[in-house]
Backbone as ProteinMPNN parsed JSONL, in Angstrom:
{"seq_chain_A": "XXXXXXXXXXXXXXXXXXXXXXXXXXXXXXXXXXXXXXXXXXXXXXXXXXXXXXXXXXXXXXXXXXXXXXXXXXXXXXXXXXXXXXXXXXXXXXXXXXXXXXXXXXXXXXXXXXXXXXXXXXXXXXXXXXXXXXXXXXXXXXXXXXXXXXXXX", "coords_chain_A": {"N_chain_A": [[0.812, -1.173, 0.0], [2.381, 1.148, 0.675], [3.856, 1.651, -1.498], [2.095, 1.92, -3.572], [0.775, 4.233, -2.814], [2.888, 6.005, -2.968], [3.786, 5.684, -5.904], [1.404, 6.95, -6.402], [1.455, 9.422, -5.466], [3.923, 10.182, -7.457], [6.411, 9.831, -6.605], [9.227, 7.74, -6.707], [9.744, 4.602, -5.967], [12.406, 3.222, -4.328], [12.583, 0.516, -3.951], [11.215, -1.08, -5.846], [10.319, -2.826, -8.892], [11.509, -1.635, -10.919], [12.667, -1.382, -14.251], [13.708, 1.109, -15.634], [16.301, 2.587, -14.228], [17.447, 5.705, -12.348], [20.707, 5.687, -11.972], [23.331, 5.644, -13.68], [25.122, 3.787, -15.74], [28.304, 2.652, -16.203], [30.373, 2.916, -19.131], [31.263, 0.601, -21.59], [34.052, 0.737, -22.486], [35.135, 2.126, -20.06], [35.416, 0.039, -18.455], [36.526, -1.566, -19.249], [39.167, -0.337, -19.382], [39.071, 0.255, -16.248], [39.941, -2.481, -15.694], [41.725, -3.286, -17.44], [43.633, -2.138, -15.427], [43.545, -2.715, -12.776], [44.568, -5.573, -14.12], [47.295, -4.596, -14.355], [48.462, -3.228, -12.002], [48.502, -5.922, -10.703], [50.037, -7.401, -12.167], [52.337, -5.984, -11.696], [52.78, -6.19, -9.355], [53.392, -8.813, -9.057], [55.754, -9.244, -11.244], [57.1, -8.281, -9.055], [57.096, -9.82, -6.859], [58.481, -11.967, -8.206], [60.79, -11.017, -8.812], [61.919, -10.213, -6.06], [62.257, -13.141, -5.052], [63.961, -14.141, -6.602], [66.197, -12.804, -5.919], [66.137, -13.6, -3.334], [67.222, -16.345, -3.258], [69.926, -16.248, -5.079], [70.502, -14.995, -2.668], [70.513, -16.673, -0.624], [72.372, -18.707, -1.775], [74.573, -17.513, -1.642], [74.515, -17.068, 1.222], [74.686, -20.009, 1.868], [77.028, -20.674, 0.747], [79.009, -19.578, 2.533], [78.611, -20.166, 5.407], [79.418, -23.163, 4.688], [81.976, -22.789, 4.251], [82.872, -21.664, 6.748], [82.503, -24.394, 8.204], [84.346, -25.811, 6.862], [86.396, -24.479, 7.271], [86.656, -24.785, 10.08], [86.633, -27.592, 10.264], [88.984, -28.15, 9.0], [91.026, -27.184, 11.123], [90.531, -28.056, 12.853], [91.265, -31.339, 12.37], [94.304, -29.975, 12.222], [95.047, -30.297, 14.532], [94.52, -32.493, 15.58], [96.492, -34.003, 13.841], [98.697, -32.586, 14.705], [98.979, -34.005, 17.104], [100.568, -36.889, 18.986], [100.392, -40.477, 17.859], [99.402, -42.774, 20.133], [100.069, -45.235, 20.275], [102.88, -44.523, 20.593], [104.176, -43.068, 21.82], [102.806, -43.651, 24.585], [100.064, -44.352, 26.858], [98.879, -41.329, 27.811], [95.896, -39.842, 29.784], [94.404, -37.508, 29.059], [95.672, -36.504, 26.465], [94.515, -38.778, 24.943], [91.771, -37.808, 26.057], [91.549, -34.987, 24.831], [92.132, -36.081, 21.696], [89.835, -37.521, 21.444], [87.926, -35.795, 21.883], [88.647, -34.211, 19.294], [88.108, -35.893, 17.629], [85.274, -36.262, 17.634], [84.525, -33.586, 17.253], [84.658, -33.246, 14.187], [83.006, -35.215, 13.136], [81.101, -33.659, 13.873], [81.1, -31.663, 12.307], [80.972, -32.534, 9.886], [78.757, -33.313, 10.314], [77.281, -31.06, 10.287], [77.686, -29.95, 8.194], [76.375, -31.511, 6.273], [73.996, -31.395, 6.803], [73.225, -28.394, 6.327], [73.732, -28.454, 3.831], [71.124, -30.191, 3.119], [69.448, -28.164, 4.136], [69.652, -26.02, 2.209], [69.258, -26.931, -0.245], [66.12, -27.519, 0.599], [65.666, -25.196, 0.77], [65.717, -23.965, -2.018], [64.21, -25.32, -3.105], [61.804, -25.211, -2.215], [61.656, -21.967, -2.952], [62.078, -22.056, -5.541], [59.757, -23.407, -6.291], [57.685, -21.459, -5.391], [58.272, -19.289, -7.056], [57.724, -20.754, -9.454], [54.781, -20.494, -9.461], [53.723, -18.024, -9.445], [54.85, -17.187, -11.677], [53.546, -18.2, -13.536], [51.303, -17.528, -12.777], [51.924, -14.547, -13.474], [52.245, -14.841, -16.25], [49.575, -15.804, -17.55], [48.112, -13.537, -16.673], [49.142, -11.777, -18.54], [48.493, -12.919, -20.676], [45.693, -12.359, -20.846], [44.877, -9.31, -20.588], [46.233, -9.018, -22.714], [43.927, -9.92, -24.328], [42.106, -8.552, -23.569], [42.786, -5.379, -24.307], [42.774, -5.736, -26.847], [43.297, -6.429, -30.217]], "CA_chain_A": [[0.0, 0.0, 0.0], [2.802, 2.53, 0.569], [4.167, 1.525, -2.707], [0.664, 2.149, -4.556], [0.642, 5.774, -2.565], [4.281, 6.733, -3.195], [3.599, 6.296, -7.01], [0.288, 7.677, -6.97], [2.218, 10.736, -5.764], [4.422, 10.586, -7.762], [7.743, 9.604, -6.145], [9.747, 6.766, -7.116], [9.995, 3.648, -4.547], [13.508, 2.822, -3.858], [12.286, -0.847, -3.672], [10.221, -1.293, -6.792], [11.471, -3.666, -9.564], [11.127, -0.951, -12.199], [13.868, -1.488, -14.903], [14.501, 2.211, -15.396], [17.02, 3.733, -13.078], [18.709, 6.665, -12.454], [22.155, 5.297, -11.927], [24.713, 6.026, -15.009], [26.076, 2.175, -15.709], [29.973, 2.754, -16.611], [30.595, 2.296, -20.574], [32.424, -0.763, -21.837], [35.28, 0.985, -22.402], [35.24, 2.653, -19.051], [34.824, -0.899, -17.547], [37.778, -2.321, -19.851], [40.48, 0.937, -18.402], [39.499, -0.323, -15.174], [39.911, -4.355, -15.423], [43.439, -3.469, -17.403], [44.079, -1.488, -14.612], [43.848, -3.534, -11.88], [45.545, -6.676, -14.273], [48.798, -3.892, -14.425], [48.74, -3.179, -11.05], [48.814, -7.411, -9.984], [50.979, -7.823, -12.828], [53.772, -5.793, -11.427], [53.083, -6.927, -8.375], [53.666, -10.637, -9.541], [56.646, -8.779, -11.125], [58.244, -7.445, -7.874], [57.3, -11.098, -5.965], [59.526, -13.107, -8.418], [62.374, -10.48, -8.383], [62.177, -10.79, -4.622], [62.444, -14.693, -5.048], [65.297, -14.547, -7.38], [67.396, -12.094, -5.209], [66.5, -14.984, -2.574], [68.157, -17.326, -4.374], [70.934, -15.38, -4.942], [71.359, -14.579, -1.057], [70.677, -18.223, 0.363], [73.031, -19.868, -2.303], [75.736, -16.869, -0.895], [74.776, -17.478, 2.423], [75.278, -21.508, 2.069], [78.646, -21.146, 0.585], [79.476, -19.122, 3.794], [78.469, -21.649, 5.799], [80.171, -24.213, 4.183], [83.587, -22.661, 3.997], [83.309, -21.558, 7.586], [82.31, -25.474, 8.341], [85.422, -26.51, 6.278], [87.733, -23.931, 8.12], [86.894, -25.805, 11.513], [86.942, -29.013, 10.426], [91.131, -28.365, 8.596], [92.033, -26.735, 12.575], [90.709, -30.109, 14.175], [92.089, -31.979, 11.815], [95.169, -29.802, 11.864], [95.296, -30.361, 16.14], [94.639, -33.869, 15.815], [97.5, -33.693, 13.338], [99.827, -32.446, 15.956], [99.418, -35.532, 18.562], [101.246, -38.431, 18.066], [99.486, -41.761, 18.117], [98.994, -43.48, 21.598], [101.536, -46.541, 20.589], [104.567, -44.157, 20.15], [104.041, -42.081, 23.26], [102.017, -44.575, 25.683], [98.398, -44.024, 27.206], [98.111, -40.608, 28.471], [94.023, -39.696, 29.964], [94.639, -36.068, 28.634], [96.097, -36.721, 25.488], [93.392, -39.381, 24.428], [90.472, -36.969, 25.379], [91.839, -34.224, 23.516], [91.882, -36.906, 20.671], [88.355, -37.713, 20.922], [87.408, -34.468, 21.434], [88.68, -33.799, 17.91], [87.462, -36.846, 16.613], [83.756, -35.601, 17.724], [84.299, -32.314, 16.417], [85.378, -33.608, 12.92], [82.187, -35.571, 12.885], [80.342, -33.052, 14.399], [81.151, -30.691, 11.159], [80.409, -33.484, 8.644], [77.107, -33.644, 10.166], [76.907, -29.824, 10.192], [77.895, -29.726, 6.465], [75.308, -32.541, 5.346], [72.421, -30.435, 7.489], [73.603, -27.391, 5.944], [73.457, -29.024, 2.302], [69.971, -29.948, 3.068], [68.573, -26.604, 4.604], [70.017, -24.914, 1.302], [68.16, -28.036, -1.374], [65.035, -27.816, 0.488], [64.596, -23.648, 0.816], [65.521, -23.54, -3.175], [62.967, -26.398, -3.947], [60.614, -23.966, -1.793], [61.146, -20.845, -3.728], [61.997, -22.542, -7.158], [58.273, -23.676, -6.478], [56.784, -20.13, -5.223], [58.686, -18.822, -8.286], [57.244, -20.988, -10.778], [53.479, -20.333, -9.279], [54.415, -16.547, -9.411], [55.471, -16.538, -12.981], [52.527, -18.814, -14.28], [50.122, -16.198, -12.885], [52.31, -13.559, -14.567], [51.876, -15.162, -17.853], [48.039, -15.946, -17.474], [47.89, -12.123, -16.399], [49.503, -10.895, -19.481], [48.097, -13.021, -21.946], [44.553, -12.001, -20.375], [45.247, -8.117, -20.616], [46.598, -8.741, -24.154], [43.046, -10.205, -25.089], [41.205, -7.057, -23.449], [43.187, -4.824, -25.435], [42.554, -6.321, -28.531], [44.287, -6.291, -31.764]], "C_chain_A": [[0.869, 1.256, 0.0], [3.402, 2.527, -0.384], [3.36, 2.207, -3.584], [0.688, 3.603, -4.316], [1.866, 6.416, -3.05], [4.246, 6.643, -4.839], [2.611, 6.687, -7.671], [1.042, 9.635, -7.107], [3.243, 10.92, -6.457], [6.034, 10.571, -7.72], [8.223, 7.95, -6.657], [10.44, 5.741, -6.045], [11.134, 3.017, -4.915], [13.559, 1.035, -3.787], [11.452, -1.51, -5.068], [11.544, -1.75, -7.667], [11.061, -2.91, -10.956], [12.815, -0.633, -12.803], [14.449, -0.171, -15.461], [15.422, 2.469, -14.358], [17.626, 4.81, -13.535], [20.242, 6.852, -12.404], [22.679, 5.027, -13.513], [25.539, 4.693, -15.15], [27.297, 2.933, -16.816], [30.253, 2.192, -18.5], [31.452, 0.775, -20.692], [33.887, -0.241, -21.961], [36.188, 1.741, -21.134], [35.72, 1.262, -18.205], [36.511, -1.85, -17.861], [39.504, -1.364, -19.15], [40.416, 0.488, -17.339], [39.881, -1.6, -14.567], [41.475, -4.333, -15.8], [44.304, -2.871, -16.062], [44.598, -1.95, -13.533], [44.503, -5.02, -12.435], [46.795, -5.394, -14.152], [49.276, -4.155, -13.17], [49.062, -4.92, -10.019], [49.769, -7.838, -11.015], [52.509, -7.312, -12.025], [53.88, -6.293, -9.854], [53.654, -8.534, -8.279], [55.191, -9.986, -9.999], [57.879, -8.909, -10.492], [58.381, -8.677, -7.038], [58.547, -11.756, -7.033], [61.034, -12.605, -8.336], [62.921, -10.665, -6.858], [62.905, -12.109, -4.514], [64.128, -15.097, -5.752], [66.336, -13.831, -6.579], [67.699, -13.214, -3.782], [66.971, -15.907, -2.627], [69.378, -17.408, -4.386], [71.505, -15.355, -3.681], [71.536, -16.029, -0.393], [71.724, -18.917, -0.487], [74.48, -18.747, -1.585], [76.238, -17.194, 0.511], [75.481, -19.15, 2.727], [76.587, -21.619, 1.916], [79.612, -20.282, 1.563], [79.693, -20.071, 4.745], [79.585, -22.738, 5.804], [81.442, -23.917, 4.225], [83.605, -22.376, 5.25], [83.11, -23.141, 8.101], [83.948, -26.457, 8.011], [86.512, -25.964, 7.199], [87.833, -24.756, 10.007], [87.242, -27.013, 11.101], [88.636, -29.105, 9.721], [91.311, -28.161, 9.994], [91.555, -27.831, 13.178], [91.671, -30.859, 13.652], [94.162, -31.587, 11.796], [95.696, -30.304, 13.872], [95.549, -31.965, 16.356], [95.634, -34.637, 15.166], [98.899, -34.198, 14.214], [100.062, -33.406, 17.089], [100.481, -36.577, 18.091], [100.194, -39.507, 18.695], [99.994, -42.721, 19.376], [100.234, -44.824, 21.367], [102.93, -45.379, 20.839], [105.06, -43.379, 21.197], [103.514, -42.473, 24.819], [100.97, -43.716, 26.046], [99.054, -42.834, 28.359], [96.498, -39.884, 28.419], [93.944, -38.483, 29.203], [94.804, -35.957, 27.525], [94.763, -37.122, 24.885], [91.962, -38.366, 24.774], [90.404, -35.898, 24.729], [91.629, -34.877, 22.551], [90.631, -37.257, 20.226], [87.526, -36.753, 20.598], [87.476, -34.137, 20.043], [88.23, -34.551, 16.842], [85.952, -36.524, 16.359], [83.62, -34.582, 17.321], [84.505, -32.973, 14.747], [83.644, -34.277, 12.321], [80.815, -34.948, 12.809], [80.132, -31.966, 12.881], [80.749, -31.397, 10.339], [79.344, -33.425, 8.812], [76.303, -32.021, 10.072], [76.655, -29.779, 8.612], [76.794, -30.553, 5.548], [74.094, -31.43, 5.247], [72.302, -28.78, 6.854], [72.765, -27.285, 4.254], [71.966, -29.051, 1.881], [68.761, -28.939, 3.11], [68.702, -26.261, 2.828], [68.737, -25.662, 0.25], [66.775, -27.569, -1.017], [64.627, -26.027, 0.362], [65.215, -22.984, -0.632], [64.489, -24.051, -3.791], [61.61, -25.112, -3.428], [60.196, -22.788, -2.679], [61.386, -20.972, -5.118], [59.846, -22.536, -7.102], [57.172, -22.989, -7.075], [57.225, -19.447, -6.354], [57.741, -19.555, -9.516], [55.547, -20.613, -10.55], [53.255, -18.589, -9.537], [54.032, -16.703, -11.22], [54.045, -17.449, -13.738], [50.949, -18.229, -13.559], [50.321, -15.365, -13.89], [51.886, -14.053, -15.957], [50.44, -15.043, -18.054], [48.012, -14.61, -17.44], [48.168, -11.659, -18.06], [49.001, -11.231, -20.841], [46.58, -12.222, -21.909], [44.437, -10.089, -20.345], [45.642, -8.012, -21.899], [45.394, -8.964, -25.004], [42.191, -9.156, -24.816], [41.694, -5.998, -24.075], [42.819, -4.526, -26.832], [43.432, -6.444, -29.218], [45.026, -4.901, -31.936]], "O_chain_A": [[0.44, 2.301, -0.49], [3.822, 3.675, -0.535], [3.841, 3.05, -4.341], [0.641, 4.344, -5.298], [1.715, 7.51, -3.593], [4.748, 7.666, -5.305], [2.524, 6.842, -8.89], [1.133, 10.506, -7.972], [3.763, 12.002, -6.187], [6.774, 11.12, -8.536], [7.36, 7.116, -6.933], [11.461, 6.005, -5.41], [11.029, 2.205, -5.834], [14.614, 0.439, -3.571], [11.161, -2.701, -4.968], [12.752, -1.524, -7.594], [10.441, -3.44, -11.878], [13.754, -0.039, -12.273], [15.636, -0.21, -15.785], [14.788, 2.554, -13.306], [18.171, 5.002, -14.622], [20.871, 7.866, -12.705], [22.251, 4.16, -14.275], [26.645, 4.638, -14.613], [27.13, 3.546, -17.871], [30.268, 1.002, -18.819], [32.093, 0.151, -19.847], [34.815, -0.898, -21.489], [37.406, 1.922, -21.111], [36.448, 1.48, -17.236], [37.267, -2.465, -17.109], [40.535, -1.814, -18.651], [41.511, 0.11, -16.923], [40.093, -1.834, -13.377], [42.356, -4.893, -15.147], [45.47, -3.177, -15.811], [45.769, -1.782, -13.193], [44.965, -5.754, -11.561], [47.365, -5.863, -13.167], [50.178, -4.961, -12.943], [49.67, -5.003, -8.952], [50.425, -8.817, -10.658], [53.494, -8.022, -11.822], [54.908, -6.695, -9.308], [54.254, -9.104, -7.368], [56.019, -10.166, -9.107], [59.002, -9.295, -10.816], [59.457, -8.862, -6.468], [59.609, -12.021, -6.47], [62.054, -13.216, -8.017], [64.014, -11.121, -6.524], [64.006, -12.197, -3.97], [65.003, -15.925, -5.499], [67.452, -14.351, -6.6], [68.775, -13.569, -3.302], [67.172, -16.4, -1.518], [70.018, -18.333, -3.885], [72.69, -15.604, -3.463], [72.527, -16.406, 0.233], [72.115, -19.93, 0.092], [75.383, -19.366, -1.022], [77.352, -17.441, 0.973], [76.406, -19.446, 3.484], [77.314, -22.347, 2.59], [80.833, -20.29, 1.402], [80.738, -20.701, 4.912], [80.381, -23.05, 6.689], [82.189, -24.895, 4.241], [84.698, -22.838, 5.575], [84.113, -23.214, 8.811], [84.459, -27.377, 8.649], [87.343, -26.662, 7.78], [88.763, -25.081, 10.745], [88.231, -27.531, 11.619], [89.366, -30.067, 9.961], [91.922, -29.144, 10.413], [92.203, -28.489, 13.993], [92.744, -31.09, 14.208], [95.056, -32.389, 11.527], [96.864, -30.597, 14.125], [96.417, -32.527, 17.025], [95.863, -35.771, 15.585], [99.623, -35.18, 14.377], [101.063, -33.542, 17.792], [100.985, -36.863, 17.005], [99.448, -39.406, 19.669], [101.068, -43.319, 19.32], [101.059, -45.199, 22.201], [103.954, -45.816, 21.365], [106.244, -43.098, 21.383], [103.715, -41.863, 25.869], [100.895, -42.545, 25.672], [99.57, -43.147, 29.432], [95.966, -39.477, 27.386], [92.993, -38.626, 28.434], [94.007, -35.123, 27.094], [93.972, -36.305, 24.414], [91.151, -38.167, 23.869], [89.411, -35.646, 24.045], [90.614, -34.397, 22.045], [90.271, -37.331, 19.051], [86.737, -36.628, 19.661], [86.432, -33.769, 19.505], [88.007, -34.244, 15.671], [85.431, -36.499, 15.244], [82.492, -34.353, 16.886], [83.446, -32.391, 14.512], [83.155, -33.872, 11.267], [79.818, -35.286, 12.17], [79.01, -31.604, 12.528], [79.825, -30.831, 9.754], [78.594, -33.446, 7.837], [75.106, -31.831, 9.855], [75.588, -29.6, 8.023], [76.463, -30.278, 4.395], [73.516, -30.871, 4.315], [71.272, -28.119, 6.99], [71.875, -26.608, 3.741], [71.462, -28.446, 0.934], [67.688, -28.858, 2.513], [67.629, -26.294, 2.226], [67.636, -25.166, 0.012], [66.07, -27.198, -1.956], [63.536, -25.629, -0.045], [65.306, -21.757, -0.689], [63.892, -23.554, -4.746], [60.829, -24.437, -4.1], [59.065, -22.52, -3.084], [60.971, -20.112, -5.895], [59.015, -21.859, -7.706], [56.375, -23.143, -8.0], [56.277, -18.795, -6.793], [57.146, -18.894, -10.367], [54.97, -20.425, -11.62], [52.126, -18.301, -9.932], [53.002, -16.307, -11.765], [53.692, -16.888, -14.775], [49.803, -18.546, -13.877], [49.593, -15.192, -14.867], [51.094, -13.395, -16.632], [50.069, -14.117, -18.776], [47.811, -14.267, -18.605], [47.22, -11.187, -18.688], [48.959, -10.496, -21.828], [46.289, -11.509, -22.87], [43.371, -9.824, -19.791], [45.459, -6.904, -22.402], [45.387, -8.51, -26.148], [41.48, -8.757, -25.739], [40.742, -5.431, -24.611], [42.653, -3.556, -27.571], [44.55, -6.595, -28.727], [45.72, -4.69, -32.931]]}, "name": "protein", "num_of_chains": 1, "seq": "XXXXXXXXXXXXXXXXXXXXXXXXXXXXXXXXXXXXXXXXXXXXXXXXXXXXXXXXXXXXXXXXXXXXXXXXXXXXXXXXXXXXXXXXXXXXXXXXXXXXXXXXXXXXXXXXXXXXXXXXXXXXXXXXXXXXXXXXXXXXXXXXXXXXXXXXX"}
């Protein structure tokens, strides 16, 4: 009923399923400026993620071979200490001697197992961002072919 009165007078009910409106719908080409718009703007963002990824790359394979050479430099000075003893027949059993000896034997091992664990960290956080890289860049593409078909010719 306040429907029936509101366009007896004359006013236009806010609720009525009358296919005129007054709202201005956006042209097609208005609609197309803003869809490339927002693919640009996720494009370079996709962009700026894989450059990120690749400079990561870059830094963890730097950082590993840090790592690794400081890993190597301990394990030559054990080796170079354990070196310096002489062997238990040629000198007879001293307690002091021999746990220095083991000591260096456990360090020696202790770096091998550093250097494996090392090896691994590095394999598994390139497999990681090799991954996030390739999911990255196979948006980017989809993005750009999809922006090349709104365009047109």
């Amino acid at each position: 009923m306040v429907r029936e009165e509101a366009n007896a007078k004359g006013k236009k009910d806010p609720h009525s399923l009358d296919p005129v409106k007054d709202n201005k719908q956006p042209s097609l080409s208005d609609q197309n400026t803003s869809v490339t718009g927002i693919l640009d703007e996720r494009i370079d963002n996709l962009r700026d993620a894989i450059r990120e990824i690749d400079e990561a790359l870059a830094g963890r394979k730097q950082l590993n071979l840090q790592f690794l050479q400081q890993i190597d430099r301990e394990a030559e000075e054990a080796k170079r200490h354990l070196n310096t003893l002489q062997p238990p027949w040629a000198t007879g059993f001293y307690p002091q001697i021999e746990f220095l000896r083991l000591s260096l034997h456990k360090s020696l091992t202790s770096r091998a197992k550093e250097r494996r664990s090392e090896e691994l960290k590095y394999w598994e956080n390139g497999v990681n961002l090799a991954k996030e890289r390739r999911k990255f860049l196979d948006e980017y593409k989809a993005l750009i072919a999809t922006r090349r078909r709104l365009k047109g010719p």
